[in-house]
Structure formats: structure tokens, C-alpha cells
C-alpha positions in Angstrom: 0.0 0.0 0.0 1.5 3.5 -1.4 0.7 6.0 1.1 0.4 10.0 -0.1 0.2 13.2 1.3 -1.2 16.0 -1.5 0.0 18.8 -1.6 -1.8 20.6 -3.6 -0.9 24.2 -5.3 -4.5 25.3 -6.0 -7.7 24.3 -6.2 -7.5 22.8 -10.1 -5.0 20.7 -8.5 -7.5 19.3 -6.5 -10.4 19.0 -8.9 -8.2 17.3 -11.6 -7.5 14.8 -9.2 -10.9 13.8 -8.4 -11.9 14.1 -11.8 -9.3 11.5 -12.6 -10.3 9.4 -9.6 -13.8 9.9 -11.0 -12.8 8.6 -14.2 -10.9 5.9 -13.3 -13.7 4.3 -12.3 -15.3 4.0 -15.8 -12.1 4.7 -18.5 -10.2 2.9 -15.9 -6.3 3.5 -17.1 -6.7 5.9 -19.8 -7.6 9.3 -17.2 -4.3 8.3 -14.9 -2.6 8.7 -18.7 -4.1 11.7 -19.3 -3.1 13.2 -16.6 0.3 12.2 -16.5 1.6 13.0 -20.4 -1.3 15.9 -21.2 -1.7 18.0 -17.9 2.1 17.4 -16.5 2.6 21.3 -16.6 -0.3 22.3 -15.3 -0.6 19.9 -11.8 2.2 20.0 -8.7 4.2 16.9 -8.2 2.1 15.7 -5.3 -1.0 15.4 -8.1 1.6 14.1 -10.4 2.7 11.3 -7.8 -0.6 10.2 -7.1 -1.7 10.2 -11.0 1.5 7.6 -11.1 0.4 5.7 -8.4 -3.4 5.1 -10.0 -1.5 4.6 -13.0 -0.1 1.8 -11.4 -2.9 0.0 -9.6 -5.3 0.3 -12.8 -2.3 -1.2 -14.9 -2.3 -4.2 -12.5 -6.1 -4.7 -12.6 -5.7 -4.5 -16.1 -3.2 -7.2 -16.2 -4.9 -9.5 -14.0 -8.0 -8.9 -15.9 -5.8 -10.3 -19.2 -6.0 -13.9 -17.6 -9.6 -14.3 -18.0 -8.8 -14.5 -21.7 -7.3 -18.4 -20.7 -10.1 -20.8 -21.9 -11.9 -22.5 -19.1 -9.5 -21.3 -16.2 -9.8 -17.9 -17.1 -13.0 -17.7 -17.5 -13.7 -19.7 -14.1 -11.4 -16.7 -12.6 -13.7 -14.1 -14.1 -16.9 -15.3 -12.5 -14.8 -15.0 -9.6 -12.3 -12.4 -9.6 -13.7 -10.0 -11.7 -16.7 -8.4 -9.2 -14.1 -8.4 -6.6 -11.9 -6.5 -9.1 -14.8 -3.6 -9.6 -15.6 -3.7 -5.7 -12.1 -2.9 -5.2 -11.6 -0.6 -7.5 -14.5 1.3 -5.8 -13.7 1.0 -2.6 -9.8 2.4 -3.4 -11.8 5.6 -4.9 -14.1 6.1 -2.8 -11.2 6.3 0.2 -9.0 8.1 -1.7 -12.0 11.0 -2.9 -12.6 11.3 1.4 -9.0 11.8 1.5 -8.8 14.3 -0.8 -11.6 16.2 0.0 -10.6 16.5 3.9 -6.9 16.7 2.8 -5.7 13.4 4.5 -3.3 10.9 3.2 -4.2 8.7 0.3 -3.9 5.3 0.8 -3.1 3.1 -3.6 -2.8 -0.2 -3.2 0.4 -0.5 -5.5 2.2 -3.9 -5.4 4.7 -3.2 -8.7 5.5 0.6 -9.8 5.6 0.6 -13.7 6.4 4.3 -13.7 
């Protein structure tokens, strides 16, 4: 678990990052990438830090999420893994938006940093 204290420069700081948190939960890791390599100017490096670290938990969902393309095994591990995968993904969002919006620490369940 990757814990992370914002420090945000403004206020767009903070509304980027729950829009991308937002996001996440639908585009899963495409708004982490668009915050990282099209808004890298315009966010502090505590916004950029946690962009990396949803980066990196959405990447691993999406990896695990790339065995359920195994015939029969995979697809056993879908029925099962996949809800827990969208319950998780909620839960770390849901946290993370109370974190922000109080100005705590965020709390990314990172196992393997890709960036």
C-alpha cells in the first residue's frame, strides 16, 4: 500500500485529481494517462505522484483482468475475480475522494510501480 500526502498548489489541482479518480472508475487506465503525459505542466508533483500511483494500480487490474482471456480457467477466474476487481476498484476511490476532500493521506494499493 503507497501512502500519499497531496500537496496541492491550487484548487484545479485538487479538482483534476478527483476528476481523474472519478474517471478511473469508468475509463479505468486511460484518465491516470491523461493526466500524467497531457496536464504534467499544469498539476504539482504531489498530483503528479498520485496520477503515477493510479497509473499503477489500474495497470495491474488490467493485467490481472488479461488472464480471463485463458479458456476455461480464465474464464472460471472471471466469474470470480472480476466483481471483486470492480468492488475494489471502488472502494480504493471512494477512500482516496474522502482523502482528498478532507486533505488526509491517500492510501493506492500499488504492489509493482511501472512508472
Amino acid at each position: 500500500m503507497k501512502r500519499l500526502v497531496p500537496a496541492f498548489k491550487d484548487d484545479n489541482d485538487r479538482m483534476i485529481l478527483v476528476l481523474m479518480m472519478v474517471c478511473s472508475l469508468f475509463l479505468l487506465i486511460l484518465s491516470p494517462i491523461i493526466v500524467i503525459f497531457g496536464l504534467k505542466d499544469k498539476v504539482s508533483d504531489g498530483t503528479m505522484e498520485i496520477s503515477k500511483a493510479f497509473f499503477n494500480f489500474e495497470l495491474m487490474m488490467l493485467l490481472i483482468s488479461l488472464l480471463f482471456m485463458v479458456p476455461i480457467i480464465g474464464w472460471l477466474l472471471a466469474v470470480i475475480l472480476a466483481p471483486l476487481m470492480v468492488i475494489l476498484n471502488v472502494i480504493v476511490v471512494v477512500i482516496n475522494l474522502c482523502a482528498v476532500a478532507k486533505g488526509g493521506e491517500l492510501k493506492v494499493p500499488v504492489w509493482y510501480e511501472f512508472i
